[in-house]
C-alpha positions as CSV (number, residue, x, y, z in Angstrom):
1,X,19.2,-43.7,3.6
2,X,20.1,-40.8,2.2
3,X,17.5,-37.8,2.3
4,X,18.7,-35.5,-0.4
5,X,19.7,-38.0,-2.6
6,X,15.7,-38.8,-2.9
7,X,15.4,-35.4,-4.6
8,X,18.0,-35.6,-7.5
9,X,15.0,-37.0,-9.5
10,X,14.4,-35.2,-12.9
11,X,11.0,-34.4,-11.4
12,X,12.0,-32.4,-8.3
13,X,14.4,-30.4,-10.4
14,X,11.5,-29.6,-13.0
15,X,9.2,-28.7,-10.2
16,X,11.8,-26.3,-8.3
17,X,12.9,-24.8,-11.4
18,X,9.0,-24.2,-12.3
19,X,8.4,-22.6,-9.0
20,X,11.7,-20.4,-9.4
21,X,10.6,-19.3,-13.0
22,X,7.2,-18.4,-12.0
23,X,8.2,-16.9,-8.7
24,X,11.0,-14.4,-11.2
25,X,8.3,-13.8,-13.3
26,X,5.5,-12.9,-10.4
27,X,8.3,-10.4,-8.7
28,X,9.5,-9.0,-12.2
29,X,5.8,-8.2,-13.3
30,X,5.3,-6.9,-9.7
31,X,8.2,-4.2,-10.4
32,X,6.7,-3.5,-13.9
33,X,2.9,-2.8,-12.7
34,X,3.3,-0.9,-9.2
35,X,6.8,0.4,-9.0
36,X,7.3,1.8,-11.7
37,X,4.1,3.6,-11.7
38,X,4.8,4.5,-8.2
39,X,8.6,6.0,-9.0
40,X,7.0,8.2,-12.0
41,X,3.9,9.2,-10.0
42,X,6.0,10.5,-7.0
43,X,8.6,12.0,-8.6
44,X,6.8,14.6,-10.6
């Protein structure tokens, strides 16, 4: 048996792909509300 041929299921690629978007989004949005806050804060 091969193991990573049990993951080329449409449903593992839908859950990676959801856990990649939401992990961009979480790391993007964590840019947005504390570094760049922190970069205009300390560098006036």
């Amino acid at each position: 048996m091969n193991p990573p041929a049990d993951f080329d299921h449409p449903a593992w690629v839908t859950a990676a792909s959801t856990i990649a978007s939401y992990l961009l989004v979480l790391a993007v949005m964590t840019v947005l509300l504390f570094g760049v806050p922190y970069l205009l804060f300390t560098a006036l």
